[in-house]
C-alpha positions, 0 to 999 in steps of 0.5 A: 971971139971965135968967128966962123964963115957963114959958107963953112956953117951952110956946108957942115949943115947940108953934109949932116942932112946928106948923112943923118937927115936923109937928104939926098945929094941931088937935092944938096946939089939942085940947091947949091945950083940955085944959090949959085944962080940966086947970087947973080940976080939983083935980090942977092944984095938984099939977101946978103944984108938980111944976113949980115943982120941976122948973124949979128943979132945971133952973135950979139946974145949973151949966153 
């Protein structure tokens, strides 16, 4: 089973929106500062269980 760390998946999508999406850098970066922050407040665990399930109901479908 290949697993992949949600941090390296968010990475390769906002390089792919910088290059081909026409997302510019400050808004990658305003962003990433937002996260950074976002994880600091009592919502952060809420969030990370929402993604925790999220992730495991992706990987649970049968292709």
């Amino acid at each position: 089973m290949l697993t992949i760390a949600p941090i390296l998946l968010l990475a390769l999508a906002v390089v792919l929106l910088v290059r081909k999406g026409g997302m510019r850098w400050w808004h990658a970066a305003t962003t990433a500062l937002f996260g950074y922050y976002l994880a600091s407040t009592s919502i952060a665990p809420n969030l990370d269980s929402g993604l925790a399930q999220l992730t495991g109901w992706v990987g649970s479908i049968q292709l």
